[in-house]
N, C-alpha and C positions, 0 to 999 in steps of 0.2 A: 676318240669319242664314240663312246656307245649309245644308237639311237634304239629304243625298247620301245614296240608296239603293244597294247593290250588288243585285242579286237583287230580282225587281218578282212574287215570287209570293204568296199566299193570306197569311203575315203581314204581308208590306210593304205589302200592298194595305192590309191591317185597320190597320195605325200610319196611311198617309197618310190612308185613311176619318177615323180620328178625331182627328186633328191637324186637318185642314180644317172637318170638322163643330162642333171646340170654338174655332177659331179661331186656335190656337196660330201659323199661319203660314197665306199663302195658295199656291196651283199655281205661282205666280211665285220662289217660293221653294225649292223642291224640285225636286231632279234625280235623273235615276235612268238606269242599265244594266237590265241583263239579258240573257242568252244569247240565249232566243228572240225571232223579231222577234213571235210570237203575244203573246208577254208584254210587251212595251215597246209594241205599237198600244194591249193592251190598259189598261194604266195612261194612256198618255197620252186616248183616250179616257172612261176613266175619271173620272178626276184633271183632266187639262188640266196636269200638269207637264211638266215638261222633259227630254225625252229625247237623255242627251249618246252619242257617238258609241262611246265605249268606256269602261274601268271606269277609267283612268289620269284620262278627264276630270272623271268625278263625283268621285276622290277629290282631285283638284287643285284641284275648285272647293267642295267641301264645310267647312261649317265643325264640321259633326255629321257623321260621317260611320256607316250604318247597315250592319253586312256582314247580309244577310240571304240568306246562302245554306246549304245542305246543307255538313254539317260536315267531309264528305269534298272539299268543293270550297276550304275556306277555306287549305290551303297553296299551292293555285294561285292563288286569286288575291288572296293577300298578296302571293305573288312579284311579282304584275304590279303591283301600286301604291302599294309600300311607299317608294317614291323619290318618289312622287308627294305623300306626305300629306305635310300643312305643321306645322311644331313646335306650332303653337296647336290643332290640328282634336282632336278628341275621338271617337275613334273605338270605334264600340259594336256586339259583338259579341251574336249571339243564340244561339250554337251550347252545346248544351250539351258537359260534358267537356272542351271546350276554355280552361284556365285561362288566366290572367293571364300567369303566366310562359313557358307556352306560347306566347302571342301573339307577345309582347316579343321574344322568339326568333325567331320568322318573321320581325318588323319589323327583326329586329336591330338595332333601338335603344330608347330609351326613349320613344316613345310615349304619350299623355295615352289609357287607356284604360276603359272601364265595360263591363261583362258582367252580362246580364242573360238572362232565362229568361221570354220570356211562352209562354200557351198561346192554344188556338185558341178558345175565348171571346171573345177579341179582336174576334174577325168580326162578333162581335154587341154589340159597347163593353160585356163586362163581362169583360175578361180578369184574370189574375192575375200580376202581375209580379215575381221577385224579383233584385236591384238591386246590385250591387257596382261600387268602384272606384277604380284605383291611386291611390296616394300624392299623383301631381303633376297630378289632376283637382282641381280647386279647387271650392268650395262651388257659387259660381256657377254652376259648368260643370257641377255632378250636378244641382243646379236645373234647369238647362235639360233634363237627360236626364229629369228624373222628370218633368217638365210635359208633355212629347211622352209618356211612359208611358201616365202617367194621363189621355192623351187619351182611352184605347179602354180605363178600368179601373182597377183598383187596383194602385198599385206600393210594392212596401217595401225599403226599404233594410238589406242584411243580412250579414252576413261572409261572406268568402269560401269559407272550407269548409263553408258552408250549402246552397252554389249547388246539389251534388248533391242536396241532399235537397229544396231545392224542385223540382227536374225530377220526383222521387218523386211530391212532394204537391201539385202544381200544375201544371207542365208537361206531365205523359201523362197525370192525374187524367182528365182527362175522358173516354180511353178507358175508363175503371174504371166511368164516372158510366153512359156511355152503354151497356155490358154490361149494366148493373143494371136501366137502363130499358129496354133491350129485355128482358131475363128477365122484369120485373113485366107488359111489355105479351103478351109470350108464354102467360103464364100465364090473362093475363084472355083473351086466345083459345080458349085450353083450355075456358073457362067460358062462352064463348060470344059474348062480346064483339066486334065488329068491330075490327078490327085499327088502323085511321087513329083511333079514338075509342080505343082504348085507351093508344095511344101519346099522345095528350092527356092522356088522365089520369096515365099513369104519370110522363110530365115536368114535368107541374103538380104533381104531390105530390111531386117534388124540388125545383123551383123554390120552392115553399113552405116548403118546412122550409127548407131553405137559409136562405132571409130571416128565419126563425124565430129562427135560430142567430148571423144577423150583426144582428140588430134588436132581438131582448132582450137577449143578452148570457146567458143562461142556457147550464151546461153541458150538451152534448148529452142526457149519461146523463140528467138533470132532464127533458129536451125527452119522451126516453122516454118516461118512469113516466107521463110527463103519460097518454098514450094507452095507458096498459096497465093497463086495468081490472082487477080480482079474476077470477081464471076466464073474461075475454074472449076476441074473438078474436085480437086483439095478440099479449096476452102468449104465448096458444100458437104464433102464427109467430115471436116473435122466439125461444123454446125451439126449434124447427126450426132456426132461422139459428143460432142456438150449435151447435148438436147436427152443424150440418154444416160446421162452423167456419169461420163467413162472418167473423167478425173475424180470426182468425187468417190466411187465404189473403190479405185484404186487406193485410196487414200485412206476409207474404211476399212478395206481389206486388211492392211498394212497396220493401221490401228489395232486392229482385231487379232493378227497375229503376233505384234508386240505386248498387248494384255497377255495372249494366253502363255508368253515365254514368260513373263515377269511372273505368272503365277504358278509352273511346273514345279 
């Protein structure tokens, strides 16, 4: 099986990292483009894959084939390889906004397609992936997309007018994640804290609760109370965080950047 990259940047990198590191396929397998030649030395260096001459070859010799580019780039270069892709290749899309029918449209045919949404978690094989795909993907063939997924992370398979909202809750989350943790590290500066040791703690006390919440199974609110003594100091930061309505802004946030995916 041939896995074919369009686009050799900072997610393609994170897919091929963990496709090789879990074994899924070896360098010998994998082909890839890319605009720049800084970025196609640098995968090939990288990786040890195969770097074909233009995008018509990776998608003519791919049997997965991966578009991993900027979503404003994807009608061009559908234009350029939609003659190229063969009836059988399964071609899998990472853009968000960009639906299904959408695609089919550029391909101007019927096309074996999966859309999927990972974030940049990835980089470090704990990404979060969520997984859609047409009609005339067959089991097998979403098999093979989820096993390449969950090379770098966790993948779920989910309907398609889902896909905006995981771009919400999982695809830009981590900007939301990383705000947070610089605010908690900012604050312990305030207090005197060095700045490199604060940011330790502050992303170990997310990294923890995290694993708190996928480990017990326990509901968040529950995770709370645990930590919110009678009159501690908990419970009076988390009255601050209501009072300045940290759930709500997270929630409009989140609103806000599922409108603007359903309208790209």
């Amino acid at each position: 099986m041939k896995i074919g990259f369009i686009g050799l940047g900072n997610m393609a990198s994170a897919m091929i990292g963990g496709i090789l590191k879990k074994g899924v396929a070896g360098p010998e397998d994998i082909i890839g483009n890319a605009r720049s030649e800084a970025s196609r030395k640098k995968a090939k260096d990288a990786f040890g894959i195969t770097i074909m001459g233009d995008n018509c070859e990776v998608a003519a010799g791919a049997d997965i084939l991966i578009l991993a580019v900027k979503p404003q780039m994807y009608p061009g270069v559908i234009a350029q390889i939609k003659d190229e892709v063969r009836e059988r290749t399964v071609v899998v899309s990472i853009a968000p906004g960009k639906t299904m029918a959408w695609l089919k449209e550029q391909f101007q045919r019927d096309v074996k397609l999966v859309r999927c949404m990972p974030n940049t978690p990835a980089l470090v094989g704990e990404g979060c992936t969520g997984v859609c795909r047409s009609a005339n993907v067959t089991e097998e063939e979403m098999q093979s997309v989820l096993t390449i997924l969950e090379s770098f992370g966790k993948a779920f398979a989910v309907e398609e007018h889902l896909m905006d909202t995981v771009v919400g809750v999982s695809g830009s989350s981590p900007a939301y994640v990383f705000l947070f943790i610089e605010a908690m590290a900012d604050a312990a500066v305030m207090d005197g804290m060095p700045r490199a040791l604060a940011y330790e703690f502050a992303a170990q006390a997310v990294l923890g609760s995290a694993k708190m919440v996928l480990e017990t199974g326990m509901h968040p609110g529950a995770l709370k109370d645990m930590v919110c003594s009678p009159a501690g100091t908990t419970i009076e930061a988390v009255r601050v965080l209501e009072e300045k309505g940290f759930r709500s802004s997270v929630i409009e946030a989140q609103k806000a950047c599922v409108d603007k995916a359903r309208n790209m």
